[in-house]
Structures are given as structure tokens and as C-alpha cells.
C-alpha positions as CSV (number, residue, x, y, z in Angstrom):
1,X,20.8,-34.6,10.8
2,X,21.0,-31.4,8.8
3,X,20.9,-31.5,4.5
4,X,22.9,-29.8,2.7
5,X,20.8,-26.8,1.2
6,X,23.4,-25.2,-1.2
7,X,27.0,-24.2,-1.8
8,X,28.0,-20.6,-1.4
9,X,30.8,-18.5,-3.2
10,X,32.0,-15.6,-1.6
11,X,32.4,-12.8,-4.7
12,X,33.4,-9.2,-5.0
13,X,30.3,-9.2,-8.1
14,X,27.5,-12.2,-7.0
15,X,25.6,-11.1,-9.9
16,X,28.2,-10.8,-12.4
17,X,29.3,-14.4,-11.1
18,X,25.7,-16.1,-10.7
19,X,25.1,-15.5,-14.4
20,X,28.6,-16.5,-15.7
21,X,27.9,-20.0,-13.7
22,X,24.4,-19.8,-14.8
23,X,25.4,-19.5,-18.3
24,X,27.7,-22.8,-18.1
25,X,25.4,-25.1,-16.4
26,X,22.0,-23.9,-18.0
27,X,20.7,-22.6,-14.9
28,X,18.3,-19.6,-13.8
29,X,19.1,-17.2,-11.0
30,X,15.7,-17.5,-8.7
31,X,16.7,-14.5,-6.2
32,X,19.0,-11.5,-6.7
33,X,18.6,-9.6,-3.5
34,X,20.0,-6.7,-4.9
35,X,23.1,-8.4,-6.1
36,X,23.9,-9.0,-2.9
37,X,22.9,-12.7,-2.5
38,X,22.3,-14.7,-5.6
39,X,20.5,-18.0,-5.6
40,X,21.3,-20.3,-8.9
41,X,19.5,-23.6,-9.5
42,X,20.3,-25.7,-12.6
43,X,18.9,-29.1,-13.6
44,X,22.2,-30.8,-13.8
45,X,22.8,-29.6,-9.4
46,X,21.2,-31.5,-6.8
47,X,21.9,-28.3,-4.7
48,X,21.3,-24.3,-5.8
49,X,24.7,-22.5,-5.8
50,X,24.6,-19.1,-4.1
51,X,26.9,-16.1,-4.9
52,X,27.4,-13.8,-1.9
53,X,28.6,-10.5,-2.0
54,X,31.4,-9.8,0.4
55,X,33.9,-7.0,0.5
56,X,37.2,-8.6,0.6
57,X,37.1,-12.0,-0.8
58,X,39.3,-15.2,0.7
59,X,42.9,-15.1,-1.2
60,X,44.5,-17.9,-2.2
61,X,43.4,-22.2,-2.7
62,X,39.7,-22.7,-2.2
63,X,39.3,-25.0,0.5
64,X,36.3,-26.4,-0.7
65,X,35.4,-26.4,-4.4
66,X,32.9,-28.6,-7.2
67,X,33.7,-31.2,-8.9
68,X,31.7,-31.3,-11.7
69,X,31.5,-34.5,-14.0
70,X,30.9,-34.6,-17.2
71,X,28.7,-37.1,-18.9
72,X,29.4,-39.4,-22.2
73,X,26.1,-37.7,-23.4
74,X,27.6,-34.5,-23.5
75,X,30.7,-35.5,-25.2
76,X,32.9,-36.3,-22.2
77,X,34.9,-34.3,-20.2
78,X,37.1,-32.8,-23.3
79,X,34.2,-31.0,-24.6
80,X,32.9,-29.7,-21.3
81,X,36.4,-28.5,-20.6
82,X,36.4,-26.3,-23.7
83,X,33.2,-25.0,-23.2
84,X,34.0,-23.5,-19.5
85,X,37.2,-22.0,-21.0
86,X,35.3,-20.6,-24.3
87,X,33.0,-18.8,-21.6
88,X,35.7,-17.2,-19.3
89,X,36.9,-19.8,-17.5
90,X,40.8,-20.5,-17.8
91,X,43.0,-24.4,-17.1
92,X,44.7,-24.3,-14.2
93,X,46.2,-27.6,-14.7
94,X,45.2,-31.3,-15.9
95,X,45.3,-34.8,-13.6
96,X,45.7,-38.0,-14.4
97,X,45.6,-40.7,-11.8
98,X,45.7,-44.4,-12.2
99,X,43.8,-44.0,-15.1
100,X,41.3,-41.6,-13.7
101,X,41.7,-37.7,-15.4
102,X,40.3,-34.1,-14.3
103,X,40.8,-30.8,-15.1
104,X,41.1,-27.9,-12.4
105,X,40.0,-24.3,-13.6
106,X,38.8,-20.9,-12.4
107,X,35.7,-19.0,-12.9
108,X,36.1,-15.9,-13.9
109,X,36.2,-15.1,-9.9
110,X,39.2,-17.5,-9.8
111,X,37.4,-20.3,-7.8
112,X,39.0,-23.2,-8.6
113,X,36.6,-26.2,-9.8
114,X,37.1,-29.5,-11.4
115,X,35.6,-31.5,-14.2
116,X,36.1,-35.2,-14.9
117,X,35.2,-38.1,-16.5
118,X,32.8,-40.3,-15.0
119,X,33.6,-42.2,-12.0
């Protein structure tokens, strides 16, 4: 059966959008490729994040996007919230479910991703 090798984002900019996610997860861009296809590995991913350069980006919800979850080590998902938004990233909305809360914001890009409490 095949692995999963990494996530791709399809960006007008993959550089300008590898380091922005690079910046927020403590990550380091292994390949460039002439800013057309950006690799990103960070500890915290079990998978490298790729940023590809394409000329008319997908409109509209993201069909697929991360949910990222933050840990009670880092100060919980509050703190982790701020900390996208204070780099560029801006609250799309907040969810609560049965006890069970998440955030949804864009990148700079605007891909929507997600960060919660533990699960």
C-alpha cells in the first residue's frame, strides 16, 4: 500500500509561503527548486509540506486542509492561535463541539487550517 510522502499547497508564491509556514512550525525548507517547488520539514510533522507554484490557484474552500494540534506543553491551543495570527495568519472562525474546540484560519495564501486542543 502506498505512504503518504507529503502534503502539497498549490500557491501563486511557494517560496514566499514555504517560509511563512516554516516560520510558524520551526521548520527548514530542504529544496527550493527555483521557487517553483518548496519542500518544508519541521520536527513537530510526520510528513514534509510542499509549496507548488502554479499559475492560477484553486478558488474557494480547501477540500483538504491540516489540522494542527496544539500541545499543553506549548500553552494549549489559545496561545498557538495567537501566534499564527501575530505571523500573518487571520481567524476564520472558532468551534466548539461537545466539548471539543478548534479554530479555523488562513495562511497568508488563504488556506484554511485548523488548530485544536488535544484529542
Amino acid at each position: 500500500m502506498p505512504e503518504l510522502g507529503m502534503i502539497t499547497f498549490d500557491t501563486s508564491n511557494a517560496l514566499e509561503l514555504s517560509q511563512w509556514w516554516s516560520e510558524q512550525l520551526g521548520g527548514e525548507i530542504v529544496e527550493e527548486n527555483d521557487g517553483y517547488f518548496c519542500i518544508l520539514k519541521a520536527p513537530a510533522l510526520p510528513v514534509p509540506l510542499a509549496f507548488q507554484l502554479v499559475p492560477d490557484p484553486t478558488q474557494g474552500k480547501n477540500r483538504v486542509h491540516l489540522d494542527l494540534v496544539a500541545t499543553a506543553a506549548e500553552g494549549g491551543r489559545e496561545p498557538a492561535v495567537a501566534k499564527f495570527i501575530a505571523g500573518g495568519a487571520s481567524l476564520v472562525s472558532q468551534q466548539n463541539i461537545d466539548g471539543f474546540a478548534w479554530d479555523v484560519l488562513h495562511d497568508p495564501h488563504g488556506n484554511i487550517f485548523c488548530v485544536s486542543d488535544p484529542h
